[in-house]
C-alpha positions in Angstrom: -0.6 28.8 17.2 2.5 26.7 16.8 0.6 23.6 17.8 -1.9 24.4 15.1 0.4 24.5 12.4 2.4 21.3 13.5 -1.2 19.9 13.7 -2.0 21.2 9.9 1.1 20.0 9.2 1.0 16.3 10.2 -3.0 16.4 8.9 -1.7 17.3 5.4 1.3 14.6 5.5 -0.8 12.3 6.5 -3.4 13.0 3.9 -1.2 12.8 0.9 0.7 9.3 2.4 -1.9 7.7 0.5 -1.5 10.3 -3.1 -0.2 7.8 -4.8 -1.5 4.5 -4.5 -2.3 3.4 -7.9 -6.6 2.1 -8.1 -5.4 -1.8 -8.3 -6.0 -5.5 -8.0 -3.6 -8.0 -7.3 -3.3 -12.1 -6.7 -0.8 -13.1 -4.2 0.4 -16.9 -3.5 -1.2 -18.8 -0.6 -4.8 -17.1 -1.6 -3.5 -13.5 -0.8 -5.7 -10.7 -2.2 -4.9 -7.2 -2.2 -7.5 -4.4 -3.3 -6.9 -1.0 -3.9 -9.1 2.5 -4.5 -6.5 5.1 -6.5 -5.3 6.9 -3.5 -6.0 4.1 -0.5 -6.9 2.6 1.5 -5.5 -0.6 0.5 -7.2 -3.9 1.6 -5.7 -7.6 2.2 -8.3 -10.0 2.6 -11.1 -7.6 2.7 -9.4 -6.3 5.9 -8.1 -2.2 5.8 -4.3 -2.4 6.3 -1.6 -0.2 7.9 0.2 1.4 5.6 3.5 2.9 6.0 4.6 5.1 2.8 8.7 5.0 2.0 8.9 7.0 -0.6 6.6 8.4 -3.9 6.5 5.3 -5.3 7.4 2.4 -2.6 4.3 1.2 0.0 3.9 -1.0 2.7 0.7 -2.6 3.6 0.8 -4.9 7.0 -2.1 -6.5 8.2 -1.8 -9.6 10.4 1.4 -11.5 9.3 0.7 -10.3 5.7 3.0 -7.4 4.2 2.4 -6.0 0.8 5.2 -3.9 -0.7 3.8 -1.6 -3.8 6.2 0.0 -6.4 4.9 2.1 -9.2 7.3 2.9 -11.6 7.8 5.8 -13.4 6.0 4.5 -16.6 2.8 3.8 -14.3 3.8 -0.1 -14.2 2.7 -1.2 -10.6 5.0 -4.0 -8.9 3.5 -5.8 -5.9 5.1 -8.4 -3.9 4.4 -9.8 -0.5 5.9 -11.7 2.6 4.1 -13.4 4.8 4.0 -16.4 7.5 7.3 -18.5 8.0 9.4 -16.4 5.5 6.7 -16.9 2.5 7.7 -14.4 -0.1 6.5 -13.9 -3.8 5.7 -11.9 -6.8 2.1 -10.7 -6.8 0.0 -10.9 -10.2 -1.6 -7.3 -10.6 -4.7 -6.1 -12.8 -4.6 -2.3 -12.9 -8.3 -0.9 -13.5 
């Protein structure tokens, strides 16, 4: 029974790690594009990445070399910025849909 619940448990975490991921586009330097359904998965590329949640509001997205971070504020603004190869970093441009 115990395993069950810790088995529920981890089902249910896992379930609502992708909750709140905002339904989003964004453009990122060096021909990066990030694609997003509201509640995951989210895509670089065209390719599914790994996400790894932080917090409510604070995502990370690794796939390759490629890391997305994703902040929604509290007004429903949506930050995205990446790093990448060689220490490429920048702000992403975002198009919430």
């Amino acid at each position: 029974m115990k395993k069950i619940m810790i088995s529920l448990a981890v089902l249910i975490f896992h379930s609502s790690a992708y909750a709140a991921i905002p339904k989003l586009s964004a453009n990122c330097p060096g021909g990066i594009e990030v694609l997003a359904d509201e509640g995951g998965p989210v895509y670089i590329n065209g390719v599914k990445g790994a996400l790894k949640q932080f917090s409510d509001n604070y995502f990370e997205i690794k796939e390759g070399d490629v890391v997305i971070s994703l902040m929604t504020a509290p007004d429903g603004s949506i930050d995205v910025s990446y790093t990448g190869k060689h220490k490429a970093h920048g702000v992403c441009s975002t198009k919430s849909s």
